[in-house]
Structure formats: structure tokens, C-alpha cells
C-alpha positions as CSV (number, residue, x, y, z in Angstrom):
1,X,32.9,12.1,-30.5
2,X,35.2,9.8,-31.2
3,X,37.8,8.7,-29.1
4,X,41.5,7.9,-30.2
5,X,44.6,6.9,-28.5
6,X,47.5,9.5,-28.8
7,X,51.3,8.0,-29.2
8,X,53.2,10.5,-28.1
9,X,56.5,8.6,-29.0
10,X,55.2,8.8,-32.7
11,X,54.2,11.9,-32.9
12,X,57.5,13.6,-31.6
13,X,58.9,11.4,-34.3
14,X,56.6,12.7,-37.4
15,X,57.5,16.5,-36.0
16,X,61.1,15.5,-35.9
17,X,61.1,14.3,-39.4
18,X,58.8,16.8,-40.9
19,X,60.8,19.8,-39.6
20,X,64.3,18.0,-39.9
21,X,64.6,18.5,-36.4
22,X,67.3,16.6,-34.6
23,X,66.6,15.2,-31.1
24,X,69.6,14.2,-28.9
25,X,68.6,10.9,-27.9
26,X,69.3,11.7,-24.4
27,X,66.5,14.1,-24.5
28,X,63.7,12.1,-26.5
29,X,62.3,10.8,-23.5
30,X,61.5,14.1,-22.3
31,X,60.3,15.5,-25.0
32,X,57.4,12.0,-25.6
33,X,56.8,13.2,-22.0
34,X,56.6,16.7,-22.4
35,X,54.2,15.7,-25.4
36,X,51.9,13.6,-23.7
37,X,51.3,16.1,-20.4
38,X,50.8,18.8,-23.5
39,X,48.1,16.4,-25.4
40,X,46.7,15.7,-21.5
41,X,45.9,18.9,-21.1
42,X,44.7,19.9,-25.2
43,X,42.0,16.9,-24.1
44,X,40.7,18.6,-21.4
45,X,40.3,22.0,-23.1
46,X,38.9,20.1,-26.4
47,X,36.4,18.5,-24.1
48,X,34.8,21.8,-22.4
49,X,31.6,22.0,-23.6
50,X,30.6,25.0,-25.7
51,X,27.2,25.9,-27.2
52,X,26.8,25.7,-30.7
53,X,26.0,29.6,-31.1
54,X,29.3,30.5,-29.3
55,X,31.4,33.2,-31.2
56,X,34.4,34.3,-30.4
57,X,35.0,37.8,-29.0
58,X,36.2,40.3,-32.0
59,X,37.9,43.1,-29.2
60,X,39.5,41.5,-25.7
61,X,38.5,44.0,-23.2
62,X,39.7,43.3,-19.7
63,X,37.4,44.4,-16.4
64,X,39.3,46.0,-13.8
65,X,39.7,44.7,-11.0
66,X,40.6,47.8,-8.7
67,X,43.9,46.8,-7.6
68,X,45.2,48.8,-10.3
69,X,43.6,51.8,-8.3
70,X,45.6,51.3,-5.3
């Protein structure tokens, strides 16, 4: 896998631009930051490994867990 750096910074400014979506900038530094602990966390789901026959399940069915009982 290869391994690239993420700019956060530029990437809030691409999505700004393509969507014509103004940011105040008193709030741009938030949002980079908001970005980057959101990219933090897409890495570590991206990086769970998964078998290459995995399919995804076509009907969610929750188990109970018997609270709903009492």
C-alpha cells in the first residue's frame, strides 16, 4: 500500500472551492482541524485488515441482547 501524506489545509480548500462554499476565516482553522482528526480516524478504519472473500451483508439483522426483555 502506498503511503501518502494528507494536507488537511488543502483539502478543506479544494471542498471550499468546488462546492463554492464560503469559510469565515475565523473558523478555517477549525475546520483543517476538524479534517485532519476525520482523515485520522478514515486511516485507521482503511487500515483494518479484511479478507479478500469478504462480502458485505445484503439484510442488517441485529441480535438481541435481552435488555429489551426487561
Amino acid at each position: 500500500m502506498v503511503e501518502s501524506s494528507f494536507d488537511a489545509a488543502a483539502y478543506v480548500d479544494q471542498l471550499a472551492s468546488a462546492l463554492h462554499l464560503p469559510i469565515e476565516p475565523d473558523y478555517r482553522p477549525g475546520v483543517i482541524d476538524n479534517m485532519a482528526r476525520i482523515a485520522a480516524i478514515a486511516q485507521l478504519v482503511n487500515q483494518f485488515p479484511l479478507p479478500d472473500d469478504m462480502e458485505a451483508a445484503p439484510i442488517f439483522q441485529p441480535v438481541s441482547s435481552g435488555l429489551d426483555q426487561l
